[in-house]
Backbone as a printed PyTorch tensor [residue, N CA C, xyz], in Angstrom:
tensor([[[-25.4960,  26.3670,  -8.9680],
         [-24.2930,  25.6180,  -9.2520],
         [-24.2580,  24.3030,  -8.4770]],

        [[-24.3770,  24.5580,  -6.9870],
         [-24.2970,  23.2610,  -6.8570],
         [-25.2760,  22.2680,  -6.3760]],

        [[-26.7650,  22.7340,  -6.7430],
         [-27.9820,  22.3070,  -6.8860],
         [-27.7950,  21.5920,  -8.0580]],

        [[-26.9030,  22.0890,  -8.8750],
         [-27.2620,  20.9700, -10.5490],
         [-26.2560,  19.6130, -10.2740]],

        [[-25.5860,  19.8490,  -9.6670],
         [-24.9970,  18.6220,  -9.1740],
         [-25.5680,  17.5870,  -7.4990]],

        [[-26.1720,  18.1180,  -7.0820],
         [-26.4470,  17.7740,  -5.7370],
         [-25.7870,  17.9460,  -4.7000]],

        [[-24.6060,  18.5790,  -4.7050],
         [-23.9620,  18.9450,  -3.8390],
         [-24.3500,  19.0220,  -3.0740]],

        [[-23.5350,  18.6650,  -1.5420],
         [-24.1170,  19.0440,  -0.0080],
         [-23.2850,  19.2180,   0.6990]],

        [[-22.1370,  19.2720,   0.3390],
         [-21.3060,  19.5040,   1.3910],
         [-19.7820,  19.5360,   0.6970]],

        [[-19.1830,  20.5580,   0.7760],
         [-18.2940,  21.2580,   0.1530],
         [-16.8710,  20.7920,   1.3010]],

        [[-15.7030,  20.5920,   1.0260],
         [-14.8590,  20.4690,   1.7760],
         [-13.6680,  20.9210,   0.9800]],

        [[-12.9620,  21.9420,   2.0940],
         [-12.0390,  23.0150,   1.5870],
         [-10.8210,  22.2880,   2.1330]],

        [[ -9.7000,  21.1760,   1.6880],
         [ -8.7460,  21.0380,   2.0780],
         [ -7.7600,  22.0420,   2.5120]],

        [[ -7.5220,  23.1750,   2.0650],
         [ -6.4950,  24.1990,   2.6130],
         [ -6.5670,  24.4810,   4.2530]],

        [[ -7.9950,  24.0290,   4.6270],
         [ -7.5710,  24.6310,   6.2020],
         [ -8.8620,  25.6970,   6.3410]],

        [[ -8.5380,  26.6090,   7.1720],
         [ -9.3840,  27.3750,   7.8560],
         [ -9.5390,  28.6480,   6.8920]],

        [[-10.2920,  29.4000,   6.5350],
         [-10.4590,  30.6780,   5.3970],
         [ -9.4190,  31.3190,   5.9730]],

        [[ -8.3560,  31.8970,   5.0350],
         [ -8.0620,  32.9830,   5.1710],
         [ -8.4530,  34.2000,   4.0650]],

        [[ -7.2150,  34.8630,   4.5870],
         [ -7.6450,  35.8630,   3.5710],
         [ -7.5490,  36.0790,   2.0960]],

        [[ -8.6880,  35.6030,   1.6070],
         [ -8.7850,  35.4320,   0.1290],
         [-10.2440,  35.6290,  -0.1960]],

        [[-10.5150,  35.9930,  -1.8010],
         [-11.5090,  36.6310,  -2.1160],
         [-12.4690,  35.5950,  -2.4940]],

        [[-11.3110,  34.5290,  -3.3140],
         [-12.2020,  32.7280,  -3.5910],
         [-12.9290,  31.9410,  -2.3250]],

        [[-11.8900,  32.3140,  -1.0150],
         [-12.5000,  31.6310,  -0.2810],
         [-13.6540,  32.0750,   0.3200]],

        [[-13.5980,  33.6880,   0.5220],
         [-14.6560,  34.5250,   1.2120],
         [-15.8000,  34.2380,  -0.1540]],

        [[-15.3400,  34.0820,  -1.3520],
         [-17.0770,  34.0980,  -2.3970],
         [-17.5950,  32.4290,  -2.1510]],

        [[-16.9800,  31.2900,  -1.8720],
         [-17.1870,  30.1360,  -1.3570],
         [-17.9790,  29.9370,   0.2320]],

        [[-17.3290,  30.9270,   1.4570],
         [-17.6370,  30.6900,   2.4550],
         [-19.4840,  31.2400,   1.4180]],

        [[-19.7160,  32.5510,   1.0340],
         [-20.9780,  32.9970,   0.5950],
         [-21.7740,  32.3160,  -0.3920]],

        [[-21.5790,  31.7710,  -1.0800],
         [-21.9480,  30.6510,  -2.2690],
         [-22.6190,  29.5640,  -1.2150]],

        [[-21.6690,  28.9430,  -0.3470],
         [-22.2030,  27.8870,   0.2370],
         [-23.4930,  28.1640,   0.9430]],

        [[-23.1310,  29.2530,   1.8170],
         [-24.0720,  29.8870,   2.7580],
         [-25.6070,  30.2960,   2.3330]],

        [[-25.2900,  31.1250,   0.7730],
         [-26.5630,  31.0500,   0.9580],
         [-27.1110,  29.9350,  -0.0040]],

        [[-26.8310,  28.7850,  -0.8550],
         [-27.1780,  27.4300,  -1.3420],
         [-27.4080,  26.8620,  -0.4010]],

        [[-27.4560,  26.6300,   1.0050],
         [-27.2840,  25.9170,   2.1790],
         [-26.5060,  24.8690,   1.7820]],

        [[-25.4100,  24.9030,   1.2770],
         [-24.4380,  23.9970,   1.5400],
         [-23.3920,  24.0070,   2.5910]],

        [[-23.1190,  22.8110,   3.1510],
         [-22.4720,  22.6550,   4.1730],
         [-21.2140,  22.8460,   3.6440]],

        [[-20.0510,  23.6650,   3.8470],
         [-18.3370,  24.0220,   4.0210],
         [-18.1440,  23.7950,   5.3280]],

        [[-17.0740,  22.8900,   4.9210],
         [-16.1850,  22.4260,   5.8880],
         [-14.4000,  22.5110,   5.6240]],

        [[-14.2810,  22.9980,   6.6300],
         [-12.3790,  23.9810,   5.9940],
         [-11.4960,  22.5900,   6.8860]],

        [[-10.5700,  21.8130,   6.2150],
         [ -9.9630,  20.7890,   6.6080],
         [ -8.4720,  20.8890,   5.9630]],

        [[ -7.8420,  21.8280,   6.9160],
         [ -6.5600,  21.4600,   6.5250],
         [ -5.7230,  19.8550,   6.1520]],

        [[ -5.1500,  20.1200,   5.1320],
         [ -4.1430,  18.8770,   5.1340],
         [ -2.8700,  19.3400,   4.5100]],

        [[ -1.9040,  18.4650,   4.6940],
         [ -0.0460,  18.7640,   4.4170],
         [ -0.1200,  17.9610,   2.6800]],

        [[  0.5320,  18.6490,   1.9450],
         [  0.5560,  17.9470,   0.8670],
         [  2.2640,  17.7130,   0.8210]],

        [[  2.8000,  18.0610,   1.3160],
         [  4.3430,  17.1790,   1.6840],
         [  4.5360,  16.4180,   2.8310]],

        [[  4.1160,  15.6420,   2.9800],
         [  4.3540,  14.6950,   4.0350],
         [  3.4770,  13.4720,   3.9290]],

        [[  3.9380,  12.6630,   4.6840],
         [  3.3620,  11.6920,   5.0130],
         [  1.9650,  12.0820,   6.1380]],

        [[  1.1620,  11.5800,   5.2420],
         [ -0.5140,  12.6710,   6.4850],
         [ -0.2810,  11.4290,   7.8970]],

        [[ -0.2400,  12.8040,   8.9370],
         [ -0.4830,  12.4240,  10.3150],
         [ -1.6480,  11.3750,  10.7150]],

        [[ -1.4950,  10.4400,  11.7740],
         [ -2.3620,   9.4940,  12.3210],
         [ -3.7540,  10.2120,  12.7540]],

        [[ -3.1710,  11.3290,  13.0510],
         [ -4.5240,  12.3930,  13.9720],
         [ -6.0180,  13.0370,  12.6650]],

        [[ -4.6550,  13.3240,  11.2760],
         [ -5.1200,  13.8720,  10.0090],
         [ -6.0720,  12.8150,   9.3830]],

        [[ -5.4850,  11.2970,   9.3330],
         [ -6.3090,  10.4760,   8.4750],
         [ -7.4250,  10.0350,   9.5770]],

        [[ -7.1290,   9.9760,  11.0150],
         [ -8.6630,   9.3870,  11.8870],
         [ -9.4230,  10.8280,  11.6540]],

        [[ -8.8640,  11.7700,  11.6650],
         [-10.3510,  13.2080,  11.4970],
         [-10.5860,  12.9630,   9.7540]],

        [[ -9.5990,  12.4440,   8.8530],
         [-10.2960,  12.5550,   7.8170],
         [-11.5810,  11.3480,   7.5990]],

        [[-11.5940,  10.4590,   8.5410],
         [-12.3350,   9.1920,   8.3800],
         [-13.9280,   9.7580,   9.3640]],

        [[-13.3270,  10.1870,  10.2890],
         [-14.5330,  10.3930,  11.0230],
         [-15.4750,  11.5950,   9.9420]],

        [[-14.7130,  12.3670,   9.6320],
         [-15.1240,  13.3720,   8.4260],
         [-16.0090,  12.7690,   7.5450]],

        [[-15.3020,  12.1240,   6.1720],
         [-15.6890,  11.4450,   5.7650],
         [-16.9880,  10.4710,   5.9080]],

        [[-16.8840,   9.9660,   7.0410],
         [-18.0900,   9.0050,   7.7780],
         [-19.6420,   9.4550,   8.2120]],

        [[-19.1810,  10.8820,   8.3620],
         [-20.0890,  11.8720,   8.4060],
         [-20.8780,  12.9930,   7.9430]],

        [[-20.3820,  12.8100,   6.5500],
         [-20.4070,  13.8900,   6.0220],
         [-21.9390,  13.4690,   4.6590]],

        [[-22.5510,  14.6280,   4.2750],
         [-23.9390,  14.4300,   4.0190],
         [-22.9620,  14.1390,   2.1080]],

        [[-23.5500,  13.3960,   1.3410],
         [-23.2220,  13.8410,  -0.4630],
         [-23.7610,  13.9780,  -0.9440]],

        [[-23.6780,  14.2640,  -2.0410],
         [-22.3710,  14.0790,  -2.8280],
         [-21.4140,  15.4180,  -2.3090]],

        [[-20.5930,  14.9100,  -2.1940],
         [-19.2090,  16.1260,  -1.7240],
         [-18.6550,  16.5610,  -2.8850]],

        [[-18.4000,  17.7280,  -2.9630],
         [-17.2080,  18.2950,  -3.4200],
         [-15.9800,  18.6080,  -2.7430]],

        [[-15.0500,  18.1600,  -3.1690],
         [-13.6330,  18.3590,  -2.3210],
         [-12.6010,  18.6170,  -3.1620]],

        [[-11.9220,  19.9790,  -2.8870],
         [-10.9090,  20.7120,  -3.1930],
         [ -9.9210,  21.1580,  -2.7220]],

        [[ -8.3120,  21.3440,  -3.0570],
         [ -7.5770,  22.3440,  -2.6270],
         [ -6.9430,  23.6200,  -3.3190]],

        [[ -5.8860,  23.8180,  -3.4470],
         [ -5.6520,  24.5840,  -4.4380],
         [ -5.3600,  24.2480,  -5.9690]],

        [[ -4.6180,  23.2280,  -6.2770],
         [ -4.5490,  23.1090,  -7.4900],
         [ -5.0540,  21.4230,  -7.9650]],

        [[ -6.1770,  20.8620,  -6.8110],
         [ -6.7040,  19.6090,  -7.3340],
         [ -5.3900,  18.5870,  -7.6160]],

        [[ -4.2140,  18.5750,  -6.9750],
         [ -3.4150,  17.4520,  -7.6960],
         [ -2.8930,  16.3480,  -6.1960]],

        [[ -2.4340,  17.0030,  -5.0590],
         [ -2.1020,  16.4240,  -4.1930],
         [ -2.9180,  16.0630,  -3.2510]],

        [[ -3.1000,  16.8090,  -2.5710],
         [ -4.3100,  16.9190,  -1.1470],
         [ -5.5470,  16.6020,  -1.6600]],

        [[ -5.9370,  16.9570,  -3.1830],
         [ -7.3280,  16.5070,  -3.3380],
         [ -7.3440,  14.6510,  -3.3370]],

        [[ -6.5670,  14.2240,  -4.4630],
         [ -5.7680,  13.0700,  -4.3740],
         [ -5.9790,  12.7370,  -3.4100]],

        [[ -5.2090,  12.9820,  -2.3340],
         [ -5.2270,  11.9270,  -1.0310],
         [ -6.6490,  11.7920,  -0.5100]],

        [[ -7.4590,  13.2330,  -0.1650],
         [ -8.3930,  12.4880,  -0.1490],
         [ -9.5790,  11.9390,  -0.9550]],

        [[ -9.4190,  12.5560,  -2.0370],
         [-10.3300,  11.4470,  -3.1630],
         [ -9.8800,   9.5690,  -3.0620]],

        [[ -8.5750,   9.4620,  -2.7820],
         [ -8.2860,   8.1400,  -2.4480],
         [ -9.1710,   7.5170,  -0.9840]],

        [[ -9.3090,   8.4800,  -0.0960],
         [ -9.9850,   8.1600,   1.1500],
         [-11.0550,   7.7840,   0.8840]],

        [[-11.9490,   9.1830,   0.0340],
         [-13.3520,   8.3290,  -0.1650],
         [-13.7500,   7.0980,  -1.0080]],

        [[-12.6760,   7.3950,  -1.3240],
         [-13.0170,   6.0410,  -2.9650],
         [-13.2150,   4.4860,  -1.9690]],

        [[-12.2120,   4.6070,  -1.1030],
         [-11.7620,   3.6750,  -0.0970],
         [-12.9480,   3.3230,   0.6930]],

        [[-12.6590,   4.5290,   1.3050],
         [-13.4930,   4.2520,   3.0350],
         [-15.1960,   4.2840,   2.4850]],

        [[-15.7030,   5.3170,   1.2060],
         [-17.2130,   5.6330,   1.4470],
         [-17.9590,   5.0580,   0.2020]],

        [[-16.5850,   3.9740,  -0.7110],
         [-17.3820,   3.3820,  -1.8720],
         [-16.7270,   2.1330,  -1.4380]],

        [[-15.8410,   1.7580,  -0.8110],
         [-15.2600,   0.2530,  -0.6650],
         [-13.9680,  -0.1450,  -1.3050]],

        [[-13.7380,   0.7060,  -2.4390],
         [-12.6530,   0.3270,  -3.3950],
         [-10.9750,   0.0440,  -3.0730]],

        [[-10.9040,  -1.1700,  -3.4630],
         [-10.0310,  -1.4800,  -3.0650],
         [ -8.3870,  -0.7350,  -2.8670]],

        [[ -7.7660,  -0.1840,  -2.0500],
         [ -6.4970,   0.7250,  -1.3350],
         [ -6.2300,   1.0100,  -2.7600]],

        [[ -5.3600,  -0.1280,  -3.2130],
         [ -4.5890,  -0.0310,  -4.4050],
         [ -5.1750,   0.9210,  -5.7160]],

        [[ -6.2360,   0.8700,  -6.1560],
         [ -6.9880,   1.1290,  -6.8460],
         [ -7.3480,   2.7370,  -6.8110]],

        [[ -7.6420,   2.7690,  -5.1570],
         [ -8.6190,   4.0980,  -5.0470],
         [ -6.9960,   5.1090,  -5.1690]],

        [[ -5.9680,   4.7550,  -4.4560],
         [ -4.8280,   5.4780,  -5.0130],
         [ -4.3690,   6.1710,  -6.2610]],

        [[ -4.8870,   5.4550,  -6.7320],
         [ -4.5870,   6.1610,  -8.3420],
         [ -4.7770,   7.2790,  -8.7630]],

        [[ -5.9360,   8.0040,  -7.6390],
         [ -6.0540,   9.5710,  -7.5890],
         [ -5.1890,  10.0020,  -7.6730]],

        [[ -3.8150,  10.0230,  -7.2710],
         [ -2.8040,  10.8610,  -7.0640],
         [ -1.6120,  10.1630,  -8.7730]],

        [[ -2.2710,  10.7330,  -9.3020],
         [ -1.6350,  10.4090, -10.7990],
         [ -1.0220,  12.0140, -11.6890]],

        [[ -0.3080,  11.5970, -12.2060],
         [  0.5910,  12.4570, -13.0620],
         [ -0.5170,  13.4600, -13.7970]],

        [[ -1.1430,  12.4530, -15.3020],
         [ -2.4990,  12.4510, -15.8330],
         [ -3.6750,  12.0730, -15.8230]],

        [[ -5.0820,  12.7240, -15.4630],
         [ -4.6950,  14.1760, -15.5180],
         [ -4.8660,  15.0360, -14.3640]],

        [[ -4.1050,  14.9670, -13.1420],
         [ -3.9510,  16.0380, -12.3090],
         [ -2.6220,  16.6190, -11.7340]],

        [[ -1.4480,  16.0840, -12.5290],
         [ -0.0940,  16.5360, -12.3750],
         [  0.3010,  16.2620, -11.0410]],

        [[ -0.1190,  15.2930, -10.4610],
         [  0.3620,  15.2600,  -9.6470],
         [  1.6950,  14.5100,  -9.6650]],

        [[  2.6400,  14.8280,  -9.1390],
         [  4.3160,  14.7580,  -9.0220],
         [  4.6340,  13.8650,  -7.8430]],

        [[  4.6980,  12.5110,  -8.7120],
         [  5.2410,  11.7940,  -7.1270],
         [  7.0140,  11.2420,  -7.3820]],

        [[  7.7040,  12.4200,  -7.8200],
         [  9.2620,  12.2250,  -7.3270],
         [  9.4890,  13.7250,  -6.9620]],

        [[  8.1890,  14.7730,  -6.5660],
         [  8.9790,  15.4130,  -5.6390],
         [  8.2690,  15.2370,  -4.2270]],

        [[  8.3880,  15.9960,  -3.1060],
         [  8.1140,  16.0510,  -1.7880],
         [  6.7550,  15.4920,  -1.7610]],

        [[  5.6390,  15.7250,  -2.5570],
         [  3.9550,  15.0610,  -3.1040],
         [  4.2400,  13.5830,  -2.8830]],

        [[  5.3410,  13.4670,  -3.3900],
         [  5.2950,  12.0630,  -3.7470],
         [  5.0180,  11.0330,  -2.0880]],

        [[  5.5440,  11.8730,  -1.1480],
         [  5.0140,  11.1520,   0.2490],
         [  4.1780,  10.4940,   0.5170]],

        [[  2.7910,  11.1280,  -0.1460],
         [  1.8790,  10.5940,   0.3320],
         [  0.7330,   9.1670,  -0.3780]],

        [[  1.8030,   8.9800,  -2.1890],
         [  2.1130,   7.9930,  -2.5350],
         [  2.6810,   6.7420,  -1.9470]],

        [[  4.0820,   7.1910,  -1.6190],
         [  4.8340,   6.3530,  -0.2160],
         [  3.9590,   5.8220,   0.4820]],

        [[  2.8960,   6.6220,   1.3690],
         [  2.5130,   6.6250,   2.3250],
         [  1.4060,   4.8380,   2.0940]],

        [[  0.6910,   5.4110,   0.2470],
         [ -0.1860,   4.8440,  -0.0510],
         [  0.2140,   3.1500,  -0.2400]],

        [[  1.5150,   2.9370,  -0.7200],
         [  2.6260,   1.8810,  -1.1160],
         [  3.0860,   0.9820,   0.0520]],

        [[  3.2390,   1.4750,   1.4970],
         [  3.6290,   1.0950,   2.7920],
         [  2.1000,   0.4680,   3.2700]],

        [[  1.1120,   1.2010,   2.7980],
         [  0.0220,   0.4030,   3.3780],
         [ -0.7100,  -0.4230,   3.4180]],

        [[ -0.4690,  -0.2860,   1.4470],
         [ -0.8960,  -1.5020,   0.8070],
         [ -0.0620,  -2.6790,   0.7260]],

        [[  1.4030,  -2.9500,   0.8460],
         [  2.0390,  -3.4190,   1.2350],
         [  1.8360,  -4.2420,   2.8310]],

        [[  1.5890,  -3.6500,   3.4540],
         [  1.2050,  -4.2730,   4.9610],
         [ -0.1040,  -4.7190,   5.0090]],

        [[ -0.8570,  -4.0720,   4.6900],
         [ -2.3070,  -4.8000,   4.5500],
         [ -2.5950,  -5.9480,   3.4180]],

        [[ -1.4590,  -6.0800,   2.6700],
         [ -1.2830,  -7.5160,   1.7030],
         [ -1.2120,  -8.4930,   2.6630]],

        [[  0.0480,  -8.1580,   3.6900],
         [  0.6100,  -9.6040,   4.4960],
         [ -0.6190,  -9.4740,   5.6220]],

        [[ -1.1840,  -8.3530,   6.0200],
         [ -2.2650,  -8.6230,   7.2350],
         [ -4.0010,  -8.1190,   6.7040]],

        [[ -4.2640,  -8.8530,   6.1750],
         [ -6.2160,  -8.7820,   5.9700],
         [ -6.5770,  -8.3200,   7.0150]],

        [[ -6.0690,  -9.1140,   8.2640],
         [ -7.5290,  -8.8230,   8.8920],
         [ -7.6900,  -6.8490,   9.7150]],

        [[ -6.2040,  -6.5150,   9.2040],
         [ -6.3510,  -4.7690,   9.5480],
         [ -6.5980,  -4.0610,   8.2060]],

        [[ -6.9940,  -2.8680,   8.6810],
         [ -7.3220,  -1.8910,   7.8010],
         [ -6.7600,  -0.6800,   8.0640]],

        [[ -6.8670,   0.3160,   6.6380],
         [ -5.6750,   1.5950,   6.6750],
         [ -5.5250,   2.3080,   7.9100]],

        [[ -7.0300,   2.6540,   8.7210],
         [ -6.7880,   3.0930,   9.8670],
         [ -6.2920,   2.6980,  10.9360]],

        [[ -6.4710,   1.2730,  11.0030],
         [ -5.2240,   0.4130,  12.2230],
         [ -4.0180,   0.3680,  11.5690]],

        [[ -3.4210,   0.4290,  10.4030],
         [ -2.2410,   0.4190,   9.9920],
         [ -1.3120,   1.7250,  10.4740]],

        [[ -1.9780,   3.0310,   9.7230],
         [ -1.9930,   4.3200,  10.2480],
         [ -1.7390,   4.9010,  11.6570]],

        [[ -2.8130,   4.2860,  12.6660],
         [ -2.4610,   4.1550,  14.1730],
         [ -1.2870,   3.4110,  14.8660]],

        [[ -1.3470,   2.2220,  14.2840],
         [ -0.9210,   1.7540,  15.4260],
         [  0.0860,   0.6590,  14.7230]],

        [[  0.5790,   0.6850,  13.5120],
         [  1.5840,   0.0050,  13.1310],
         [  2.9270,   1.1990,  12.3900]],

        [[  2.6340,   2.5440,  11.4440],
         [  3.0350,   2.7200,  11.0320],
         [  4.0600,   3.8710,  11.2850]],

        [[  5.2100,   4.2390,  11.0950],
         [  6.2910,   4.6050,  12.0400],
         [  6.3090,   5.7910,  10.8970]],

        [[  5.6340,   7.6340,  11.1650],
         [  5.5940,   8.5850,  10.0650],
         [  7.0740,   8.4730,  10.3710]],

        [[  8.1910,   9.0920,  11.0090],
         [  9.2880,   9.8450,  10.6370],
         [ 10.2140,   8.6480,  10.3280]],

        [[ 10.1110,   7.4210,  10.3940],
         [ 10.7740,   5.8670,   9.4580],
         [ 10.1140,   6.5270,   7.8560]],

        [[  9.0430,   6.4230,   7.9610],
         [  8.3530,   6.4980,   6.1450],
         [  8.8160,   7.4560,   5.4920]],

        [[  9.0390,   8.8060,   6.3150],
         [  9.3350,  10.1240,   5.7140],
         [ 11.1110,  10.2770,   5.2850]],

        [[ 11.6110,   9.5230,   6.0360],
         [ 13.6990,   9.3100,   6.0020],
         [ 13.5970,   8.0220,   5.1120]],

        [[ 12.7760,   6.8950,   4.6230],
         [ 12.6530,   6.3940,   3.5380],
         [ 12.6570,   6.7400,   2.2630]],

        [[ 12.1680,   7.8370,   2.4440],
         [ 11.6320,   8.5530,   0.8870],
         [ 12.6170,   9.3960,   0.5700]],

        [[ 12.9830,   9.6490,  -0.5880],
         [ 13.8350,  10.9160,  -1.3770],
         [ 13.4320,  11.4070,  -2.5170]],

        [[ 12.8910,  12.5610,  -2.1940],
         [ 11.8720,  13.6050,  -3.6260],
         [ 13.7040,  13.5500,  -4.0770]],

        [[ 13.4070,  14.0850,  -5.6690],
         [ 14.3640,  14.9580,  -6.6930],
         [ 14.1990,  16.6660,  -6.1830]],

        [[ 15.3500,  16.8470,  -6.3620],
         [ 15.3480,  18.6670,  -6.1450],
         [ 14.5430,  19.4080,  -7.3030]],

        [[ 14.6300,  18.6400,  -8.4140],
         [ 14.2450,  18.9690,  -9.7010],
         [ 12.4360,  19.0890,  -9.7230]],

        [[ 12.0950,  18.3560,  -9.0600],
         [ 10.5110,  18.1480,  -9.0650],
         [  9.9800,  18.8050,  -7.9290]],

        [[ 10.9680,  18.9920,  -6.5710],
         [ 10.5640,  19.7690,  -5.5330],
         [ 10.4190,  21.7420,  -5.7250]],

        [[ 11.3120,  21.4880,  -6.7470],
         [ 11.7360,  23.2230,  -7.6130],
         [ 10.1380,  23.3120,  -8.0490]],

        [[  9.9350,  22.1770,  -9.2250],
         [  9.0650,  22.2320, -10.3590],
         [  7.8710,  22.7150,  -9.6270]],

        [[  7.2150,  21.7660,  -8.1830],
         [  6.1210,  21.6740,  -7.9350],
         [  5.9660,  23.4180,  -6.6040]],

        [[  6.9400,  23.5820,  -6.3860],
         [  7.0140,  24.6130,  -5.2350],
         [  7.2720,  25.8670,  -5.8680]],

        [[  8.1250,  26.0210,  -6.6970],
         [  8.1640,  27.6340,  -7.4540],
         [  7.7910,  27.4470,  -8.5540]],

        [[  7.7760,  26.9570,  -9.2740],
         [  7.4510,  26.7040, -10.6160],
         [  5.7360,  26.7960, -10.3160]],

        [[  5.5350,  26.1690, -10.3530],
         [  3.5050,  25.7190,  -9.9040],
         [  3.2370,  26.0680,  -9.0930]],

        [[  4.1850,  26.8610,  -8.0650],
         [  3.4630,  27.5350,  -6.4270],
         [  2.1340,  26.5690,  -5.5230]],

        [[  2.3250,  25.8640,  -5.7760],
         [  1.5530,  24.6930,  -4.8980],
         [  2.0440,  25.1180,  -3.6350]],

        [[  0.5580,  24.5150,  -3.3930],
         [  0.9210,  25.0120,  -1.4820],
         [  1.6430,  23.5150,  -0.7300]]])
């Protein structure tokens, strides 16, 4: 499977294995393909932490490809970081590589709580318009204020329902 693609390195956005049967046939799939899994939690309601996007960069920076990168339902967390690599490990411009996190086709929902990390994407590109000479990760560090960005934003109850019981997204 992931010899026909070249795969080399698998990255499990949910975090650390728990107890599950997908993740335990993945930790084994990888293991014996010698593919590299790597378990990288991330928040798909929020605005991602300064600490989250420098480990996702150093990650990223390091990491052998072609990657595969997943979470549970491919719409939020994969998003954010499919926007990272598009960014940081092909060049593409902020605005652009964002677009991962789209309605169609990965449902992703940016008027409920998801929608943060849209926000997140909108505040940066926004600031890095008026300042070139920084980039997302100096913006991220050392300009951008999470709990200002997060009391900015207001999901719908309607889409926070939709995406949390309705779709059980994590």
């Amino acid at each position: 499977m992931f010899a026909r693609h070249g795969i080399r390195t698998v990255i499990n956005l949910r975090g650390p294995v728990r107890k599950c049967r997908l993740l335990a046939l993945e930790v084994h799939l990888c293991a014996e393909q010698g593919v590299e899994l790597i378990h990288f939690g991330l928040d798909s309601r929020g605005v991602p932490r300064p600490e989250a996007v420098r480990a996702a960069h150093d990650l990223l920076s390091a990491a052998k490809g072609p990657l595969l990168i997943h979470c549970k339902s491919g719409a939020d967390r994969a998003g954010l970081m499919s926007a990272l690599v598009l960014h940081w490990r092909q060049g593409m411009p902020l605005e652009r590589a964002a677009r991962q996190l789209r309605f169609w086709p990965f449902l992703h929902f940016k008027l409920g709580r998801t929608g943060l990390i849209d926000h997140y994407f909108v505040q940066a590109r926004d600031y890095l318009r008026a300042h070139p000479e920084h980039d997302l990760l100096y913006w991220t560090e050392n300009v951008m204020n999470r709990d200002a960005l997060e009391a900015s934003f207001s999901s719908r109850v309607v889409f926070d329902l939709l995406v949390d019981r309705l779709l059980r997204r994590e």
